[in-house]
C-alpha positions as CSV (number, residue, x, y, z in Angstrom):
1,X,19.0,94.9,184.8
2,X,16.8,92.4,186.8
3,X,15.4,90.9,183.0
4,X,18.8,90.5,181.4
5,X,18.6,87.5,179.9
6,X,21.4,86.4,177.2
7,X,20.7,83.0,175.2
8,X,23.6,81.5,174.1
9,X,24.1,82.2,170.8
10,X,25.0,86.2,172.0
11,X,27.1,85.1,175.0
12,X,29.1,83.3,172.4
13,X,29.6,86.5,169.7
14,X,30.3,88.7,172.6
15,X,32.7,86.5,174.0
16,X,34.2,86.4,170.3
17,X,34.1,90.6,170.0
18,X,36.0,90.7,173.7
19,X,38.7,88.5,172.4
20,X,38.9,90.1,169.0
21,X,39.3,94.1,171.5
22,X,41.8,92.6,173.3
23,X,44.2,91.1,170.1
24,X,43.8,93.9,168.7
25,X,45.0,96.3,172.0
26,X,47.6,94.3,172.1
27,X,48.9,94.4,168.4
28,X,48.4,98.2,168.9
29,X,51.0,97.8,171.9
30,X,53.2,95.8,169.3
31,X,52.5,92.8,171.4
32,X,52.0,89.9,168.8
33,X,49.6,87.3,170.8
34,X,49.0,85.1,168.2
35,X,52.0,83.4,167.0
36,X,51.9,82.5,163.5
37,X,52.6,84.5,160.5
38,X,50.6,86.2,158.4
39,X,51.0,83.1,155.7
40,X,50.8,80.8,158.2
41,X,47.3,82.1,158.7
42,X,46.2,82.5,155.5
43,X,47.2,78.8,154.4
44,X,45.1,77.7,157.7
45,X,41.8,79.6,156.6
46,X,42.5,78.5,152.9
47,X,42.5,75.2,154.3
48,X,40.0,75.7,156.7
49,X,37.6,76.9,153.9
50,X,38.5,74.4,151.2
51,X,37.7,71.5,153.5
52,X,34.2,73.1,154.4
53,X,33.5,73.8,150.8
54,X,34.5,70.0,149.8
55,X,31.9,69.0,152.5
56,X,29.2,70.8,151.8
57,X,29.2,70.0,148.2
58,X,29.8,66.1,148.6
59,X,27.2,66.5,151.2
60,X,24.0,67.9,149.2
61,X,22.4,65.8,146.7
62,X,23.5,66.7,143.2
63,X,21.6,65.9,140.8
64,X,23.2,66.3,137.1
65,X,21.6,63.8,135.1
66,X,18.4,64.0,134.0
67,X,17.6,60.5,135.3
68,X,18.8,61.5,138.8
69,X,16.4,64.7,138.5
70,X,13.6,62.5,138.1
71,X,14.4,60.4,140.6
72,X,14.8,63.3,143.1
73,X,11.4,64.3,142.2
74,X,9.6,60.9,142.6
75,X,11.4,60.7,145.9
76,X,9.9,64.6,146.9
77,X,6.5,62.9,145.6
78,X,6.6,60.2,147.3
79,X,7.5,61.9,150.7
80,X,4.8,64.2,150.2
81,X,2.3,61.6,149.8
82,X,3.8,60.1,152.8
83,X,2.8,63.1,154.9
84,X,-0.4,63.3,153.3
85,X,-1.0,59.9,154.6
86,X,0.1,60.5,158.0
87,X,-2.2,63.5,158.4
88,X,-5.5,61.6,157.3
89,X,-5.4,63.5,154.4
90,X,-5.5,61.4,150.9
């Protein structure tokens, strides 16, 4: 046990699985420890994932015309010549 060694990443999804045992012992025991209802829930991860989806979309870059296509691939080209540059490479 001397070499355990837990990056952060795993501390956080155990920490995650602990809390997901213990709500569910407790709804076992008929304790509810969460207290919202089931549609409460459901509207908040609807939300939750309509929001993320909405992002993500707006965020990446697309391209639907076929002028904007082009464009993205000049712009590729151009960055690849860039790096070309930069690594003495012409």
């Amino acid at each position: 046990m001397k070499n355990l060694r837990i990056d952060q990443a795993t501390a956080i999804r155990i920490v995650v699985l602990l809390i997901a045992l213990v709500n569910q012992t407790l709804v076992v025991f008929g304790i509810s420890p969460i207290p919202f209802t089931s549609a409460e829930i459901e509207a908040a991860v609807t939300a939750v994932f309509s929001v993320a989806a909405t992002l993500w979309a707006t965020w990446k870059n697309n391209d639907i015309t076929e002028e904007a296509h082009r464009g993205t691939e000049h712009m590729r080209n151009l960055k690849a010549k860039k790096k070309r540059i930069e690594k003495g490479q012409k």
